[in-house]
Residue frames as a rotation matrix with the C-alpha (Angstrom) as fourth column:
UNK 1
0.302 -0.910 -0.283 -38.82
-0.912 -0.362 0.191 -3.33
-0.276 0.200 -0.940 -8.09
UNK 2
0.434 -0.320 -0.842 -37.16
-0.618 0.575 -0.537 -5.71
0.656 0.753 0.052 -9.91
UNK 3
0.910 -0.394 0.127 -35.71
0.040 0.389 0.920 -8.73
-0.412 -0.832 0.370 -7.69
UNK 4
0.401 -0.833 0.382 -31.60
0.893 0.449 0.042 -8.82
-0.207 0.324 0.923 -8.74
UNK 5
-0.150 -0.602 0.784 -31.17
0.378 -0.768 -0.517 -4.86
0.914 0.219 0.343 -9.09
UNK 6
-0.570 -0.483 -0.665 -30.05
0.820 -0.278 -0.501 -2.75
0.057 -0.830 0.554 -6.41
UNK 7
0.348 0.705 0.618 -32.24
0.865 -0.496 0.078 -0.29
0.362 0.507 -0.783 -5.15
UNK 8
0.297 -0.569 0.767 -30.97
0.074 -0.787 -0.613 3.41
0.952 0.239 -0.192 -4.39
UNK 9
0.929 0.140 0.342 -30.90
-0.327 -0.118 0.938 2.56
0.172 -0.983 -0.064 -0.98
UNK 10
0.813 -0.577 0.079 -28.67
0.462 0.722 0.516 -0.32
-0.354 -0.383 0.853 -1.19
UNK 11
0.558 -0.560 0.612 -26.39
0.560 -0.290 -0.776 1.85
0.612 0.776 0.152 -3.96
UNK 12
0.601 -0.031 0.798 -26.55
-0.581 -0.703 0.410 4.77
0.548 -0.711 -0.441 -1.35
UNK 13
0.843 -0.199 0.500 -25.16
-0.336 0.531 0.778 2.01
-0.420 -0.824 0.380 1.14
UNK 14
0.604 -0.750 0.268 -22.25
0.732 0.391 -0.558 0.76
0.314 0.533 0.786 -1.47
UNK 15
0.319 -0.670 0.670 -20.76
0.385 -0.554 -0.738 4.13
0.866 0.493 0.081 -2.10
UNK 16
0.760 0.023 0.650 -20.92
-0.472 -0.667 0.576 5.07
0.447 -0.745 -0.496 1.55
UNK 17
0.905 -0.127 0.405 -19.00
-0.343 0.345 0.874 2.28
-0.251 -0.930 0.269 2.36
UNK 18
0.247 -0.903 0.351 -16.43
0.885 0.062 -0.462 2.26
0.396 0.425 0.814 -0.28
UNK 19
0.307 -0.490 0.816 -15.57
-0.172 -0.872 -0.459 5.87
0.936 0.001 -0.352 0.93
UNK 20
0.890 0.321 0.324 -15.50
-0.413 0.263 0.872 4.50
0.195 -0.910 0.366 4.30
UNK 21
0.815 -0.503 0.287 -12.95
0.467 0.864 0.188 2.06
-0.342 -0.020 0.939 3.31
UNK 22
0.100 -0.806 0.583 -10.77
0.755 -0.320 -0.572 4.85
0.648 0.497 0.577 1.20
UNK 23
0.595 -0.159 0.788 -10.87
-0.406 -0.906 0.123 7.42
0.694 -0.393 -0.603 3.77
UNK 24
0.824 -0.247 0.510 -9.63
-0.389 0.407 0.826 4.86
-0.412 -0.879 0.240 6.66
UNK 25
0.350 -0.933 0.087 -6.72
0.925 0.358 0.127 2.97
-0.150 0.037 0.988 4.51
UNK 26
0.272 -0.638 0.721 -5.48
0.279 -0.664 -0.693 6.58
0.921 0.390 -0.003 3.64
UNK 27
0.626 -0.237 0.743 -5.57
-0.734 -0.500 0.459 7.56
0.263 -0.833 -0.487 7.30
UNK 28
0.627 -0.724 0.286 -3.61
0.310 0.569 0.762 3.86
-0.714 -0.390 0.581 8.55
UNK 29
0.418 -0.809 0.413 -1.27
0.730 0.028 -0.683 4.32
0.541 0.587 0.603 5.06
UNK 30
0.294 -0.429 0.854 -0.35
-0.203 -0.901 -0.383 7.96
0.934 -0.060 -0.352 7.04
UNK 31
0.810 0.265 0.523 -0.20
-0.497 -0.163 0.852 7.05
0.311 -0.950 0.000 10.03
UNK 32
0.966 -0.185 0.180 2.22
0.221 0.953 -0.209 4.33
-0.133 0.241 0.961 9.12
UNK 33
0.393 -0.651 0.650 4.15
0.784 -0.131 -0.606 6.16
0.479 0.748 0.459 7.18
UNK 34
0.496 -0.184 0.849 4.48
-0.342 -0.940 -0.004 9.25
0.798 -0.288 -0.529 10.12
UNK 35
0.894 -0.423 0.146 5.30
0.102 0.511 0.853 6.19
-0.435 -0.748 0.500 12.70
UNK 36
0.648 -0.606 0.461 8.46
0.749 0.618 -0.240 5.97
-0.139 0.501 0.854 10.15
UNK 37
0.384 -0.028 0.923 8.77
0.272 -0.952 -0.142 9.90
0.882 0.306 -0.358 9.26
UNK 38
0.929 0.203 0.308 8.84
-0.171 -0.504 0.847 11.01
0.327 -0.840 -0.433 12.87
UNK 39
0.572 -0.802 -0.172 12.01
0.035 -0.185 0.982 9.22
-0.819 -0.568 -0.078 14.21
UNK 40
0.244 -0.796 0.554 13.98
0.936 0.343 0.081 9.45
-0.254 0.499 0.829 11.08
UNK 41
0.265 -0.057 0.963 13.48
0.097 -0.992 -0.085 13.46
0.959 0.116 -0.257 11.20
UNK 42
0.786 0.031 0.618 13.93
-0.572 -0.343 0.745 13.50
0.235 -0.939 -0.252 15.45
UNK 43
0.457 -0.874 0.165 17.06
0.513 0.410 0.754 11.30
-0.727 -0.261 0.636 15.34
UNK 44
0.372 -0.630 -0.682 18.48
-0.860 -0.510 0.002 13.36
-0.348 0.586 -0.732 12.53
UNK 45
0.373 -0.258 0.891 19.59
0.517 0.856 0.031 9.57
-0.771 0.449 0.452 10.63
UNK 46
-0.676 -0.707 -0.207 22.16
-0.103 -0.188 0.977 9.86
-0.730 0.682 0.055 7.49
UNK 47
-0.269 0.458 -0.847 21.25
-0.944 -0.302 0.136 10.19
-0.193 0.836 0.513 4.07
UNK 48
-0.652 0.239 -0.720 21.24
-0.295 0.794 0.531 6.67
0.699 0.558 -0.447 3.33
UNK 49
-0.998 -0.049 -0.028 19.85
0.022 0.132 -0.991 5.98
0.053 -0.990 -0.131 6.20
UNK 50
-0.465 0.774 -0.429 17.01
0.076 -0.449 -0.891 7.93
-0.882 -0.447 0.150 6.35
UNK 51
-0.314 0.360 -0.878 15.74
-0.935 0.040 0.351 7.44
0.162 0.932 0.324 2.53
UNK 52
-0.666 -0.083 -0.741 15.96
0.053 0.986 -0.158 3.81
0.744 -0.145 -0.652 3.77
UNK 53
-0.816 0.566 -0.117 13.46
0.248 0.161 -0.955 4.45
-0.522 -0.809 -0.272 6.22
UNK 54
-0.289 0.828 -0.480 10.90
-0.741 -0.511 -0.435 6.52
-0.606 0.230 0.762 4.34
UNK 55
-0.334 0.326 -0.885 10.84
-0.786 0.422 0.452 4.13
0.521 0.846 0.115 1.60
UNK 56
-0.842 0.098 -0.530 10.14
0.299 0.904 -0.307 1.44
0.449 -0.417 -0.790 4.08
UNK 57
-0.742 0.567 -0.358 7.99
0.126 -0.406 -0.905 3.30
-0.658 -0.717 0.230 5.83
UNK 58
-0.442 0.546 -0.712 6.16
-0.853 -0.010 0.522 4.31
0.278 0.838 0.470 1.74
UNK 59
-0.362 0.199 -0.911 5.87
-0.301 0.900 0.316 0.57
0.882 0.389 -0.266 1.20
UNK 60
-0.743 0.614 -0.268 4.66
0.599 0.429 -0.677 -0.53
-0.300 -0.663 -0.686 4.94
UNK 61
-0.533 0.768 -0.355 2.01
-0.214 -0.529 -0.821 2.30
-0.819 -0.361 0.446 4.61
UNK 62
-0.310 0.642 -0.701 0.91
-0.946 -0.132 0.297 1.32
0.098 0.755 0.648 1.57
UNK 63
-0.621 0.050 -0.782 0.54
-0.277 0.919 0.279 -1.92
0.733 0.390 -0.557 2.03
UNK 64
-0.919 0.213 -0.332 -1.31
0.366 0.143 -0.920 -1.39
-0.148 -0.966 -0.210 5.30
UNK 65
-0.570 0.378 -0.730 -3.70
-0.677 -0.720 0.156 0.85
-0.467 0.582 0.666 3.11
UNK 66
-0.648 0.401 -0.647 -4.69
-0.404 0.540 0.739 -1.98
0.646 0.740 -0.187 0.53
UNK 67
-0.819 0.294 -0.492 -5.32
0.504 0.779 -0.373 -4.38
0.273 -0.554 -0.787 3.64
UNK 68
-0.744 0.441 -0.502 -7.49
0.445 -0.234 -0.865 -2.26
-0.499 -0.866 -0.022 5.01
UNK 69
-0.475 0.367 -0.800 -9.29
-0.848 -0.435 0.304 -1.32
-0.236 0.822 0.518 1.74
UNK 70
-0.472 0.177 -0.864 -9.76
-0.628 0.620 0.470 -4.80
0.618 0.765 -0.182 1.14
UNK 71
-0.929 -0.284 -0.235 -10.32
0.162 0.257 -0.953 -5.98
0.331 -0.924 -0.193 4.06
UNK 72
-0.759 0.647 -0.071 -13.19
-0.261 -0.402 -0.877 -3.49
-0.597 -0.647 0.474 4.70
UNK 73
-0.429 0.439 -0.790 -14.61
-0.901 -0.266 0.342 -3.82
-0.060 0.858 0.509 1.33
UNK 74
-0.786 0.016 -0.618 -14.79
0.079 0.994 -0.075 -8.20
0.613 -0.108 -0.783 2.16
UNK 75
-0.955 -0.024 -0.295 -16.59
0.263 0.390 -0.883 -7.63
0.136 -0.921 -0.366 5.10
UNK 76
-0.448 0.732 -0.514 -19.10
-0.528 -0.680 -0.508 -5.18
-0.721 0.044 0.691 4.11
UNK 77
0.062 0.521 -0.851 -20.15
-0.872 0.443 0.208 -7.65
0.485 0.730 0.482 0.82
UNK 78
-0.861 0.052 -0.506 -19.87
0.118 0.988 -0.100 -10.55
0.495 -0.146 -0.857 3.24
UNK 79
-0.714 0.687 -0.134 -22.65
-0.171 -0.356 -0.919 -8.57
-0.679 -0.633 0.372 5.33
UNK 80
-0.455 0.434 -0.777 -24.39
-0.849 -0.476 0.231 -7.58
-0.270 0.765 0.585 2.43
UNK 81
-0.746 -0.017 -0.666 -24.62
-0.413 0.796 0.442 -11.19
0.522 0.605 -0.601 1.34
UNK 82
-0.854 0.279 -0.440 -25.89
0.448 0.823 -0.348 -12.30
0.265 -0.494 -0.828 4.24
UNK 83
-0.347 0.620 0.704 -28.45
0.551 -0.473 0.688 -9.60
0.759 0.627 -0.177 4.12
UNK 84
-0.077 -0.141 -0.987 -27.87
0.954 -0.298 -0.032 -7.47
-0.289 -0.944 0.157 6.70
């Protein structure tokens, strides 16, 4: 095998761990976003109120999401590097 291409193992090992990474930031983005959801539906909050939460809650959960997308995706090509 060539020395500089990837062989189907290592490919196999890429794609497993990018789904890894997109299955987990979708589960923290929800989780996030239900930490927010929950009391603004169980306190019954006003309209403004409670739009003002979800959207805060949107934007924390996404942004918890990327981190953790990126995050995983660093760590796994810092392994990788080091040839693990």
């Amino acid at each position: 095998m060539d020395m500089g291409r990837e062989s189907r193992w290592e490919k196999d090992t890429m794609t497993v761990e990018i789904v890894f990474a997109v299955v987990t930031a979708v589960a923290l983005a929800a989780a996030v976003f239900a930490v927010a959801l929950v009391p603004a539906l169980a306190l019954g909050v006003s309209s403004p109120a409670g739009e003002a939460t979800l959207t805060g809650g949107a934007l924390l959960g996404a942004v918890a999401g990327v981190w953790r997308l990126v995050r995983a995706l660093l760590r796994f090509d810092a392994e990788r590097r080091k040839g693990r």
